[in-house]
KEVEXVEX-92955 format. One record per residue: residue number from 0; residue in one letter; x, y, z of N, C-alpha, C in turn. Coordinates in steps of 0.1 Angstrom, whole numbers, plus 5000, padded with zeros to 4 digits. Layout:
// residues N
<milum i="NUM" aa="A" n_X="X" n_Y="Y" n_Z="Z" ca_X="X" ca_Y="Y" ca_Z="Z" c_X="X" c_Y="Y" c_Z="Z"/>
...
// end
This chain:
// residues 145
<milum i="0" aa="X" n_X="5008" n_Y="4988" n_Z="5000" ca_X="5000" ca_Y="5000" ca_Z="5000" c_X="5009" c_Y="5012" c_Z="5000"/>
<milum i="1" aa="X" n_X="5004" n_Y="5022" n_Z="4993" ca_X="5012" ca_Y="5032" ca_Z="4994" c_X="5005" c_Y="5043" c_Z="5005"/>
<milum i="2" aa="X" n_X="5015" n_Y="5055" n_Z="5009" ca_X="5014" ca_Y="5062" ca_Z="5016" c_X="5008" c_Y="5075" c_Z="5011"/>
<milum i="3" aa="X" n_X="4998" n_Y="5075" n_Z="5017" ca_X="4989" ca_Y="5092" ca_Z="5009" c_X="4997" c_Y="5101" c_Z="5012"/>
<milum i="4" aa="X" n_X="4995" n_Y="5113" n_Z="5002" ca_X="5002" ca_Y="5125" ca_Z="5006" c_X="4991" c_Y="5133" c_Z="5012"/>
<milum i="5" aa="X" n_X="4999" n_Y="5144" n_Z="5018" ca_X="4996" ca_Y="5153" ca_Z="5026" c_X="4994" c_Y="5165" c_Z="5021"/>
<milum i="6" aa="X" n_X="4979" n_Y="5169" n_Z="5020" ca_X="4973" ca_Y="5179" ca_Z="5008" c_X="4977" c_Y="5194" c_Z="5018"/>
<milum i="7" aa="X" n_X="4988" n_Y="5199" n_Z="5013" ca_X="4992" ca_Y="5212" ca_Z="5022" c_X="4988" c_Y="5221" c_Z="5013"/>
<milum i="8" aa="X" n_X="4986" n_Y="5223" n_Z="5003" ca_X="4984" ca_Y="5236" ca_Z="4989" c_X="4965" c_Y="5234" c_Z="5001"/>
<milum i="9" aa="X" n_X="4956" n_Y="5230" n_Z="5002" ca_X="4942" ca_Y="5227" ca_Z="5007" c_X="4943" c_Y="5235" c_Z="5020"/>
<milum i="10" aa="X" n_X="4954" n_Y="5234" n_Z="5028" ca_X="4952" ca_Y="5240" ca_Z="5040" c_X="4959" c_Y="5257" c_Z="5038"/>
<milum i="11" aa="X" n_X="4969" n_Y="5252" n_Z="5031" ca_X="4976" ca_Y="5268" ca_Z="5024" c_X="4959" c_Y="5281" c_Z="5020"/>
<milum i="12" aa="X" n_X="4952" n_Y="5269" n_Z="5011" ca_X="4943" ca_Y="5280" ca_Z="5010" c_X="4928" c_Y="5278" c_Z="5018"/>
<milum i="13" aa="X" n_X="4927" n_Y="5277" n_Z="5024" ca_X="4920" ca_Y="5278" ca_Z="5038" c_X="4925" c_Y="5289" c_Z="5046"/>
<milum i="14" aa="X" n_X="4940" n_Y="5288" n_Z="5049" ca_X="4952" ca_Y="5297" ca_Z="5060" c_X="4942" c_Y="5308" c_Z="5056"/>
<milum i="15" aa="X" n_X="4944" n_Y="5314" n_Z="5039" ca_X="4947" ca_Y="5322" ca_Z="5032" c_X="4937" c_Y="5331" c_Z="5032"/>
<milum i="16" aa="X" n_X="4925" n_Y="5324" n_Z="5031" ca_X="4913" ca_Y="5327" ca_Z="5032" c_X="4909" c_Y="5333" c_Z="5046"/>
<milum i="17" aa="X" n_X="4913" n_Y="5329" n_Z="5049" ca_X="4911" ca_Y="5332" ca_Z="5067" c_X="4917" c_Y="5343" c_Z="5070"/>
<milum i="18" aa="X" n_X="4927" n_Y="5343" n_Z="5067" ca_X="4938" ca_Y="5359" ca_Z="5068" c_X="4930" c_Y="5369" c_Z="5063"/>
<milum i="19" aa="X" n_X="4925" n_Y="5371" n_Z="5049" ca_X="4923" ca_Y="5376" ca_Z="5041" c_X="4911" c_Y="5382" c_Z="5044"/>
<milum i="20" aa="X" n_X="4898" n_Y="5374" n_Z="5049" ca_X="4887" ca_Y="5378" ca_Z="5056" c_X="4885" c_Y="5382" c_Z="5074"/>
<milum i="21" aa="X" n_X="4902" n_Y="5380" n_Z="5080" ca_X="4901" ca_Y="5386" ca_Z="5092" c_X="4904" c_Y="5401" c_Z="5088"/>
<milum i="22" aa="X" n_X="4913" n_Y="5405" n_Z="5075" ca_X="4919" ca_Y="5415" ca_Z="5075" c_X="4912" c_Y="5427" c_Z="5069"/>
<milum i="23" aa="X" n_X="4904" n_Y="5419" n_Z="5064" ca_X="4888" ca_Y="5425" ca_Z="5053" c_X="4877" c_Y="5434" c_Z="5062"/>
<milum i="24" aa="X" n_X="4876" n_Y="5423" n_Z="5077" ca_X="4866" ca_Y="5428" ca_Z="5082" c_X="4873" c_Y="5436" c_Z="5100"/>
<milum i="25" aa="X" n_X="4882" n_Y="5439" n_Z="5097" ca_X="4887" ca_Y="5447" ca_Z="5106" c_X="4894" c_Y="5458" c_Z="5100"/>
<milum i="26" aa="X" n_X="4892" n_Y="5457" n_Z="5084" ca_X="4899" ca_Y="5471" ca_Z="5079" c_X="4915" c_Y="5468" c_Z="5079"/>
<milum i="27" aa="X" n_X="4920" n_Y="5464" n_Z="5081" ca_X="4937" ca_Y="5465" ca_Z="5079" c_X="4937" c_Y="5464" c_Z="5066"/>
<milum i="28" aa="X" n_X="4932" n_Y="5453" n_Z="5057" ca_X="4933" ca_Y="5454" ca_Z="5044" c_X="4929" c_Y="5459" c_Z="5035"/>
<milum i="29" aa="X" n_X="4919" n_Y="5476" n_Z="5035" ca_X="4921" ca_Y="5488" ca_Z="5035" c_X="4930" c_Y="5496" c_Z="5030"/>
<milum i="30" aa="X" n_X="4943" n_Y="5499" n_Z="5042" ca_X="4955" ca_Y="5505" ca_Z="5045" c_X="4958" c_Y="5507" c_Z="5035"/>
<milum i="31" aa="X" n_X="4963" n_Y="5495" n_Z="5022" ca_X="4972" ca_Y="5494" ca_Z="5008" c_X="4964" c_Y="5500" c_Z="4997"/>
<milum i="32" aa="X" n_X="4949" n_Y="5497" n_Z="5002" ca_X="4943" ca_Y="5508" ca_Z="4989" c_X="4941" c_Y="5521" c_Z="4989"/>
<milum i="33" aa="X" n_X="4946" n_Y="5533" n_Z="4981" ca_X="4953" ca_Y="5544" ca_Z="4977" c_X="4935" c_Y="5549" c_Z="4980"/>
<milum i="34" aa="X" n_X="4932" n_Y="5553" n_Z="4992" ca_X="4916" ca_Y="5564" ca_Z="4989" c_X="4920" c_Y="5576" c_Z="4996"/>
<milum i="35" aa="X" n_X="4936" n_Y="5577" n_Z="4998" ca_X="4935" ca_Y="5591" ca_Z="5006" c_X="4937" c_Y="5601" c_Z="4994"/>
<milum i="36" aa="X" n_X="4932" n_Y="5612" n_Z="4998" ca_X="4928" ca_Y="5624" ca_Z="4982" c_X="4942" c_Y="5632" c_Z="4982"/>
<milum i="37" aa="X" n_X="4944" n_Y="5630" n_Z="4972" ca_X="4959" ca_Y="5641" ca_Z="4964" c_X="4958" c_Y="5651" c_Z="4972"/>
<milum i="38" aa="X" n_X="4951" n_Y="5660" n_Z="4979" ca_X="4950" ca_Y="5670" ca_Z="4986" c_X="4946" c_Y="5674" c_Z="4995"/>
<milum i="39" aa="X" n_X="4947" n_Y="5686" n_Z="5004" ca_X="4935" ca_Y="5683" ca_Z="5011" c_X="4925" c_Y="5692" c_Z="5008"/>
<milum i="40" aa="X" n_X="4911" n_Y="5694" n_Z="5008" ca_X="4905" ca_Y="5703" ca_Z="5006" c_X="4894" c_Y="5709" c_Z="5020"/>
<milum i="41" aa="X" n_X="4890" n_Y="5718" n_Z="5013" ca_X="4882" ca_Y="5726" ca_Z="5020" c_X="4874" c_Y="5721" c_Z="5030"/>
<milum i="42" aa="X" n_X="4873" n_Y="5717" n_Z="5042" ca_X="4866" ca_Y="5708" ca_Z="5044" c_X="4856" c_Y="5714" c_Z="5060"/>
<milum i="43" aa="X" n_X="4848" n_Y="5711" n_Z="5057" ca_X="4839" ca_Y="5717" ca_Z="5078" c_X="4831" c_Y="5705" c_Z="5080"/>
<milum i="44" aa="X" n_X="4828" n_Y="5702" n_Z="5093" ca_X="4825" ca_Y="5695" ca_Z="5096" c_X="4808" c_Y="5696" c_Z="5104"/>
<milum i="45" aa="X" n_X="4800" n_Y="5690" n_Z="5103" ca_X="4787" ca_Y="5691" ca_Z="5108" c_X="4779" c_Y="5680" c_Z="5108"/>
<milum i="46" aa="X" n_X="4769" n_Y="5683" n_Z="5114" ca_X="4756" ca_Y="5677" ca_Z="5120" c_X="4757" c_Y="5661" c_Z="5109"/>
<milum i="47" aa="X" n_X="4759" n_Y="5651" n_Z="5116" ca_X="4756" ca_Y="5638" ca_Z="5106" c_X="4742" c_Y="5634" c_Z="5109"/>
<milum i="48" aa="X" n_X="4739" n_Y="5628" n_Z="5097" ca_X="4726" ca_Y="5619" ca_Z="5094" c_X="4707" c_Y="5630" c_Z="5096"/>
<milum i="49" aa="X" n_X="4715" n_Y="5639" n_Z="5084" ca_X="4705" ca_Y="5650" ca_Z="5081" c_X="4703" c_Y="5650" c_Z="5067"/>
<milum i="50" aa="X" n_X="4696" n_Y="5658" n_Z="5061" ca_X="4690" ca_Y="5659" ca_Z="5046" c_X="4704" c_Y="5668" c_Z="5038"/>
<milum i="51" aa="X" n_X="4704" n_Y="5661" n_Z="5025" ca_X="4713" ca_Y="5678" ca_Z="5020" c_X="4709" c_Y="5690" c_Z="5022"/>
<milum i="52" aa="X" n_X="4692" n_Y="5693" n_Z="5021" ca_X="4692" ca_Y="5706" ca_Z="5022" c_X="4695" c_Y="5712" c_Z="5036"/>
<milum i="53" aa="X" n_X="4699" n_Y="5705" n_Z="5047" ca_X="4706" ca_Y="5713" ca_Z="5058" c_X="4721" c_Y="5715" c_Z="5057"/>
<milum i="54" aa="X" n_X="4723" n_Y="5706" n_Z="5050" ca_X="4740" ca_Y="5706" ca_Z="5046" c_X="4744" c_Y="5724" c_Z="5037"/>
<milum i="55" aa="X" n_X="4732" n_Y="5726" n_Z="5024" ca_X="4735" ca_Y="5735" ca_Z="5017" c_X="4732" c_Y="5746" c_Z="5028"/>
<milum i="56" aa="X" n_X="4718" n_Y="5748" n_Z="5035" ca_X="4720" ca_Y="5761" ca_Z="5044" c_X="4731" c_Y="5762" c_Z="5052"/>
<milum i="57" aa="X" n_X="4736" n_Y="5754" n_Z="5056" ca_X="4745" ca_Y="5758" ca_Z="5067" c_X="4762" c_Y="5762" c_Z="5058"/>
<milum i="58" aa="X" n_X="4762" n_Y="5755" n_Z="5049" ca_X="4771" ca_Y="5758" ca_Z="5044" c_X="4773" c_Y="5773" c_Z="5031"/>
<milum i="59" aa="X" n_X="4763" n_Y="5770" n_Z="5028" ca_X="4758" ca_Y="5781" ca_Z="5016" c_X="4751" c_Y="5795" c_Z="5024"/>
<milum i="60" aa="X" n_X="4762" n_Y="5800" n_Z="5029" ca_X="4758" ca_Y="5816" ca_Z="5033" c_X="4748" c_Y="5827" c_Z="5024"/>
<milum i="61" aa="X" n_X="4744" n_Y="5837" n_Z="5032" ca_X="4745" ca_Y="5848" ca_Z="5019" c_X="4757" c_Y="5852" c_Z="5016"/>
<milum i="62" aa="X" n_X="4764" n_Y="5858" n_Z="5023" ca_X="4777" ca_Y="5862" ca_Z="5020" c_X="4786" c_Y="5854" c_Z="5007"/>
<milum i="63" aa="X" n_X="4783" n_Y="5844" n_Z="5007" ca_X="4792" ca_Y="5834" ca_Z="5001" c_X="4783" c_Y="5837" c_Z="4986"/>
<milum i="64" aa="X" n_X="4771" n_Y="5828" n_Z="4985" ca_X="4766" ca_Y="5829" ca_Z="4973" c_X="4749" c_Y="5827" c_Z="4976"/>
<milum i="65" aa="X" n_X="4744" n_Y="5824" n_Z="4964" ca_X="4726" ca_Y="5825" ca_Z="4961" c_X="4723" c_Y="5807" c_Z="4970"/>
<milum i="66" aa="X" n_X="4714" n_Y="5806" n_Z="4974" ca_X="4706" ca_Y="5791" ca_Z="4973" c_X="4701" c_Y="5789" c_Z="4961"/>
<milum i="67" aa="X" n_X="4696" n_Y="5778" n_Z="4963" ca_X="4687" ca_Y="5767" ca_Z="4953" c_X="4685" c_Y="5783" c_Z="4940"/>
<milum i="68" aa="X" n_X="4697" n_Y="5786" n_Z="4936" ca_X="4696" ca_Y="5796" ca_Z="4922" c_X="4687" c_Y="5793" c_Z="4909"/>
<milum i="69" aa="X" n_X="4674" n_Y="5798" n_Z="4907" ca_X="4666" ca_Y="5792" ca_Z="4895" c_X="4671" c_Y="5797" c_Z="4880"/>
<milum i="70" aa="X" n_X="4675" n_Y="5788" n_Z="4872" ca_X="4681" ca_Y="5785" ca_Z="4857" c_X="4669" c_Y="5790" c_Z="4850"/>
<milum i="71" aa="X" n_X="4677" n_Y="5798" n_Z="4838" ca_X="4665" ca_Y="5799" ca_Z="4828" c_X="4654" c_Y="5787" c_Z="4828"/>
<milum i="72" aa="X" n_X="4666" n_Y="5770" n_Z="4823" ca_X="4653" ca_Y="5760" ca_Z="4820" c_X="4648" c_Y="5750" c_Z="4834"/>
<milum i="73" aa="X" n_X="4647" n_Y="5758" n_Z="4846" ca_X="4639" ca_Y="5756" ca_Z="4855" c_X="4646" c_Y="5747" c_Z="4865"/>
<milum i="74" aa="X" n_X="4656" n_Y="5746" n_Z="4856" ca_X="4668" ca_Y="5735" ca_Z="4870" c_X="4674" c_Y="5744" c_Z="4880"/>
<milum i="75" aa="X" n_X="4679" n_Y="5741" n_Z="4896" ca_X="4683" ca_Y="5748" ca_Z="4903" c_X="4700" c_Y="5745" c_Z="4909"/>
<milum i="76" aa="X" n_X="4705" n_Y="5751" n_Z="4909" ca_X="4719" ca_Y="5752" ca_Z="4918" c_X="4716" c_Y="5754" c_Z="4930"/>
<milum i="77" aa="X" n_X="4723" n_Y="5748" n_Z="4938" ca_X="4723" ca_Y="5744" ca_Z="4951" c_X="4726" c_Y="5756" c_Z="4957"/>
<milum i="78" aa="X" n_X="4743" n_Y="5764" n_Z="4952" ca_X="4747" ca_Y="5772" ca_Z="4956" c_X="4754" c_Y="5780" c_Z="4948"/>
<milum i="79" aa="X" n_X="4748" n_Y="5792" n_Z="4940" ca_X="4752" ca_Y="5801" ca_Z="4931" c_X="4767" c_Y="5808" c_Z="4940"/>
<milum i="80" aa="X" n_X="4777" n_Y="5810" n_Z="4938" ca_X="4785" ca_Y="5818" ca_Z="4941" c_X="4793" c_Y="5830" c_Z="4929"/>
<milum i="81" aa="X" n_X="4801" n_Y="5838" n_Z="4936" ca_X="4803" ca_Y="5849" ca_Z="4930" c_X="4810" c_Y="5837" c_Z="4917"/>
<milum i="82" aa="X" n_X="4822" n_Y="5825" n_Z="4922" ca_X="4829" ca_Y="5821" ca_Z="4909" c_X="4826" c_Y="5811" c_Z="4907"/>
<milum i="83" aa="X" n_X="4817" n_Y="5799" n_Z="4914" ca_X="4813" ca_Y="5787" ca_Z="4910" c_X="4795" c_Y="5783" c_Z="4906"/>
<milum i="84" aa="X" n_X="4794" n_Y="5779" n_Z="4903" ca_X="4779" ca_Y="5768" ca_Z="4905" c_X="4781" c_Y="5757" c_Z="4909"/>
<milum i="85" aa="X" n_X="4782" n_Y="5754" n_Z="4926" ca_X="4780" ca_Y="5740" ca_Z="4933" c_X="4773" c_Y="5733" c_Z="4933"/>
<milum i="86" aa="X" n_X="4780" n_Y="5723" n_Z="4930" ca_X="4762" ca_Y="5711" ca_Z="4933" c_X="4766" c_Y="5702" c_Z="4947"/>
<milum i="87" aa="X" n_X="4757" n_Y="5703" n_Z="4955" ca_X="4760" ca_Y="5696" ca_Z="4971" c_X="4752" c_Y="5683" c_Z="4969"/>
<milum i="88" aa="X" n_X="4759" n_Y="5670" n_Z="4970" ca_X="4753" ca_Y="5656" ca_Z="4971" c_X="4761" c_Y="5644" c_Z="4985"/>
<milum i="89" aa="X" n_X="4750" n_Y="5641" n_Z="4985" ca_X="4758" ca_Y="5632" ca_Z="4994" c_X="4775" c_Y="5621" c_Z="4984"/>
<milum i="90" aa="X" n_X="4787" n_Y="5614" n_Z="4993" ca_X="4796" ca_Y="5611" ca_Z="4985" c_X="4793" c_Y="5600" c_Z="4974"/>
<milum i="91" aa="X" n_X="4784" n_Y="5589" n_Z="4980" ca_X="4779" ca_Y="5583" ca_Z="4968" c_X="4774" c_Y="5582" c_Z="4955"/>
<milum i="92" aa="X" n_X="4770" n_Y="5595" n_Z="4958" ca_X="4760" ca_Y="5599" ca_Z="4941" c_X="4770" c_Y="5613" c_Z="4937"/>
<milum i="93" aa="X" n_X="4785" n_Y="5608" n_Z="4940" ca_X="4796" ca_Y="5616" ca_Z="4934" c_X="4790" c_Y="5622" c_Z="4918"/>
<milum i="94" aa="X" n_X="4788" n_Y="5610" n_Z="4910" ca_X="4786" ca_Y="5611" ca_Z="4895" c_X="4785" c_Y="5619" c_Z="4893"/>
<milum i="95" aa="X" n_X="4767" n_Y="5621" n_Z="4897" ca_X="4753" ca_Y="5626" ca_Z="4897" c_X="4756" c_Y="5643" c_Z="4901"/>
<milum i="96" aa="X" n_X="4765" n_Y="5642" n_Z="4910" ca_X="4770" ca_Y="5658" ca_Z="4917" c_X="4776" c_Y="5663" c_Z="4904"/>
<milum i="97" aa="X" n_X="4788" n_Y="5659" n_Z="4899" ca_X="4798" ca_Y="5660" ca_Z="4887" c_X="4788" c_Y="5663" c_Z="4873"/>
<milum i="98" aa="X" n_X="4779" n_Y="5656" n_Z="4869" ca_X="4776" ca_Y="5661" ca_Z="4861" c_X="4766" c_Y="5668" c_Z="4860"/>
<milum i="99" aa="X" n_X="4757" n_Y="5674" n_Z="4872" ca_X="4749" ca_Y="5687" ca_Z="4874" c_X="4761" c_Y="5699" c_Z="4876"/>
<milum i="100" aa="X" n_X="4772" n_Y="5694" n_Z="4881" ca_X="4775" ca_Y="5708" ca_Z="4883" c_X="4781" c_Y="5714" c_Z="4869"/>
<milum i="101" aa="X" n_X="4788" n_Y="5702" n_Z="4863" ca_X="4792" ca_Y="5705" ca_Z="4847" c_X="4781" c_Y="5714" c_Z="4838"/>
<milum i="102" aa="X" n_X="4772" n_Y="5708" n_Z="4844" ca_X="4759" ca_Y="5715" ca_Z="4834" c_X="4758" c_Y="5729" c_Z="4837"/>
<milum i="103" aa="X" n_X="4755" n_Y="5734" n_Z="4852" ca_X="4753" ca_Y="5743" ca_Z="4857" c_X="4764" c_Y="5755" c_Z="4853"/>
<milum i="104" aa="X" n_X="4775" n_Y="5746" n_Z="4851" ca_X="4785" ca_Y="5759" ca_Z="4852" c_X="4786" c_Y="5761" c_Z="4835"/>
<milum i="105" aa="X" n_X="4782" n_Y="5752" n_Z="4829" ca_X="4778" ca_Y="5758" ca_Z="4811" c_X="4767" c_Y="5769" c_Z="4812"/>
<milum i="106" aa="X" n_X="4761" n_Y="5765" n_Z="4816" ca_X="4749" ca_Y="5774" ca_Z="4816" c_X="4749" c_Y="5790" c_Z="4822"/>
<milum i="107" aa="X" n_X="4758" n_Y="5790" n_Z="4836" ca_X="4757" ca_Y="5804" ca_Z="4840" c_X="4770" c_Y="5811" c_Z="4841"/>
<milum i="108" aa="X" n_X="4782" n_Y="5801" n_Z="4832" ca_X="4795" ca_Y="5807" ca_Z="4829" c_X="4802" c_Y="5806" c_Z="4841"/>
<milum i="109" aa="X" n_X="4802" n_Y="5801" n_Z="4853" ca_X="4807" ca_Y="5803" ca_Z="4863" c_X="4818" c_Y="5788" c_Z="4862"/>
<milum i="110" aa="X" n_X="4826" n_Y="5781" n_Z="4878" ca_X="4833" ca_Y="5776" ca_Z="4872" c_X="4824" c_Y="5763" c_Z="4880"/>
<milum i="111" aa="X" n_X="4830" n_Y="5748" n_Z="4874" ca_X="4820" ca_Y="5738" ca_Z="4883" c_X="4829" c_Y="5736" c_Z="4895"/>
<milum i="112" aa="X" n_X="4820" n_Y="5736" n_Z="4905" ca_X="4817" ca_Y="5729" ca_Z="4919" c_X="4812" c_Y="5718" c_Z="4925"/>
<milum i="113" aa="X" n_X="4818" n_Y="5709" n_Z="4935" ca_X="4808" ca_Y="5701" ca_Z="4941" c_X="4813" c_Y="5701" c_Z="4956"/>
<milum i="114" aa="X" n_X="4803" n_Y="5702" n_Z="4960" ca_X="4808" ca_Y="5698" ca_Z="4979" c_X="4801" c_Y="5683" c_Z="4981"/>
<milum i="115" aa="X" n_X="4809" n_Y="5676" n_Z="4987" ca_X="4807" ca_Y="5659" ca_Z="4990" c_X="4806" c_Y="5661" c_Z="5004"/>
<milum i="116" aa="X" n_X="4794" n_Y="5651" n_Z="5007" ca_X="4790" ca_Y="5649" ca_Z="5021" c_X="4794" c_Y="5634" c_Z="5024"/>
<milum i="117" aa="X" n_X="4801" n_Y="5632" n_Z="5033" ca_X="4809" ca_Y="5629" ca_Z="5036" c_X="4802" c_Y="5617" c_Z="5049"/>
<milum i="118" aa="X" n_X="4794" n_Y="5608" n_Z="5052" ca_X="4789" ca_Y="5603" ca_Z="5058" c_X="4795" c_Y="5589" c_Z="5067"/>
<milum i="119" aa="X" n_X="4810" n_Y="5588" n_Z="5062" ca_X="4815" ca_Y="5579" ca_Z="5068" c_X="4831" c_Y="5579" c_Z="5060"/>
<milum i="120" aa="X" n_X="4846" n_Y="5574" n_Z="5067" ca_X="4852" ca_Y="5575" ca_Z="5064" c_X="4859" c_Y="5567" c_Z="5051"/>
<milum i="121" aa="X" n_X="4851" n_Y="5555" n_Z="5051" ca_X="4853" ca_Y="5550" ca_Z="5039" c_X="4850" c_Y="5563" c_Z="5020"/>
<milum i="122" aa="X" n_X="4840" n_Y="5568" n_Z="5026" ca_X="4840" ca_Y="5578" ca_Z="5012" c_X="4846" c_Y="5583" c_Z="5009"/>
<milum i="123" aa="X" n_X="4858" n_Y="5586" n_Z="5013" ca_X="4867" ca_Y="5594" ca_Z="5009" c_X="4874" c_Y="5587" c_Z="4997"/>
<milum i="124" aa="X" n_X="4869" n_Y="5574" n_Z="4993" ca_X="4872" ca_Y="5567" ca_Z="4981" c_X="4864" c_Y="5576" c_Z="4968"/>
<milum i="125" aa="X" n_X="4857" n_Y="5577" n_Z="4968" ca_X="4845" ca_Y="5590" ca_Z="4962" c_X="4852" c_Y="5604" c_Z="4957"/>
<milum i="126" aa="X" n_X="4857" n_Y="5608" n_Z="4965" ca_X="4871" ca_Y="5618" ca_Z="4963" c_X="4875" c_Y="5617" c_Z="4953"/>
<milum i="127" aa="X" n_X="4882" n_Y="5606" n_Z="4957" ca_X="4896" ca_Y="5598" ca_Z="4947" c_X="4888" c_Y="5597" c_Z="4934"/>
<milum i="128" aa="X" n_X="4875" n_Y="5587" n_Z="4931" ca_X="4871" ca_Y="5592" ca_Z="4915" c_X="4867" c_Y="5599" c_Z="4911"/>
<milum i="129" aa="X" n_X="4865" n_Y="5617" n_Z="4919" ca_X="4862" ca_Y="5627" ca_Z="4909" c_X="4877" c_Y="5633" c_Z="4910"/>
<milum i="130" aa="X" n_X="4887" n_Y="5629" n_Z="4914" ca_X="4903" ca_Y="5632" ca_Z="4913" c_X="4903" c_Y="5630" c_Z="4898"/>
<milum i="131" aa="X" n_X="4903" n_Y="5616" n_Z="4899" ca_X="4910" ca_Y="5613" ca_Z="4888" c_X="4901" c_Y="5618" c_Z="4875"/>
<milum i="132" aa="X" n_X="4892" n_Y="5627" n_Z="4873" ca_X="4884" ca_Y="5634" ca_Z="4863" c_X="4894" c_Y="5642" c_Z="4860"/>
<milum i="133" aa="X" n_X="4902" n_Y="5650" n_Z="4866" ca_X="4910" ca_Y="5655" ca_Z="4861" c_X="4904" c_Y="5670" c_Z="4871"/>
<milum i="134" aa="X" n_X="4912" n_Y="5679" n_Z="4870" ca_X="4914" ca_Y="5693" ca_Z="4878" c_X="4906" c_Y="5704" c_Z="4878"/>
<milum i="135" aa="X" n_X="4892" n_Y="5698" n_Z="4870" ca_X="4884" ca_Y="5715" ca_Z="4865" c_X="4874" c_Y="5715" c_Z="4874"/>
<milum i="136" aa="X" n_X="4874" n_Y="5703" n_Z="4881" ca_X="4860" ca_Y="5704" ca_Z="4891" c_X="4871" c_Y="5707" c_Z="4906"/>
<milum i="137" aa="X" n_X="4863" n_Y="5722" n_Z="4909" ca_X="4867" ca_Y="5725" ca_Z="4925" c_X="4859" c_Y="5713" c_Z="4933"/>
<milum i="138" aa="X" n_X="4870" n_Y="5712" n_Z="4945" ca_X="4860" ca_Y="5697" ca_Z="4953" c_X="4862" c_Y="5706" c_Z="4967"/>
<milum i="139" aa="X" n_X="4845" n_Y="5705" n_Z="4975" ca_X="4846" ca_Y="5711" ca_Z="4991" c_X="4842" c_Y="5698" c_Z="4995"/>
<milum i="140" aa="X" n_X="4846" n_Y="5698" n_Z="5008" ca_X="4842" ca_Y="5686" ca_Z="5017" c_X="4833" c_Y="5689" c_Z="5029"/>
<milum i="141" aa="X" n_X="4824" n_Y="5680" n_Z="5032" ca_X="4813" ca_Y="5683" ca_Z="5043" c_X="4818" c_Y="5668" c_Z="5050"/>
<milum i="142" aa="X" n_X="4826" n_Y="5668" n_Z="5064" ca_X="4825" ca_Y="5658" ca_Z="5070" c_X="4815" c_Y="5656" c_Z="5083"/>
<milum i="143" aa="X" n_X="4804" n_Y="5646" n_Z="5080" ca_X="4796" ca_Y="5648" ca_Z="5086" c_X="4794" c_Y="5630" c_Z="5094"/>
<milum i="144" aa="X" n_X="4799" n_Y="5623" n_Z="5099" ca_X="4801" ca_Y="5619" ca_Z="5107" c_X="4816" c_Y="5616" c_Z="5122"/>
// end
């Protein structure tokens, strides 16, 4: 009779697995992926687990610029300022922020804006892909947890 072998590549990935999902759900394996933002920006911090529109008053002064600004074609900016048109969204609907404010700032010549609401520190991944759009969108930050 021969002698079975000893299936170590089976336990190797078991180990592996196990590492991988201790390190997953405690965040260490996190660390290596790159979400911290090229810069830092503008950032205040307030009241968590509220509507945007408390986010835009509190942040959208008079001094600063207009509220909810009405467009010729009936669409509104969040926050007209003397040099931007901001669009304020929570960080997950980054896109959605990015391309209202593109629109806005064709329309009233001004430059585009977004302020990200910031609901936990994982979003700061959200950041990083309107980074990589490239430099024409000003980014403000709202950290709100």
């Amino acid at each position: 009779m021969g002698r079975k072998k000893k299936n170590y590549l089976s336990k190797n990935k078991t180990a592996g697995f196990i590492a991988t999902l201790f390190l997953m759900v405690t965040g260490i394996y996190y660390i290596g992926l790159n979400y911290v933002p090229e810069k830092w920006y503008e950032t205040q911090t307030m009241m968590p687990n509220q509507p945007e529109a408390y986010y835009v008053n509190q942040w959208c002064t008079n001094d600063f610029g207009r509220k909810e600004a009405v467009l010729w074609d009936a669409t509104r900016v969040d926050c007209l300022a003397k040099d931007y048109a901001v669009e304020f969204d929570f960080a997950k609907k980054w896109a959605e922020a990015v391309g209202q404010s593109l629109y806005y700032s064709k329309m009233t010549g001004k430059l585009p804006a977004i302020t990200l609401i910031l609901t936990s520190p994982a979003d700061y991944r959200y950041v990083k892909r309107v980074e990589r759009l490239g430099k024409d969108i000003k980014i403000f930050l709202v950290k709100a947890y």
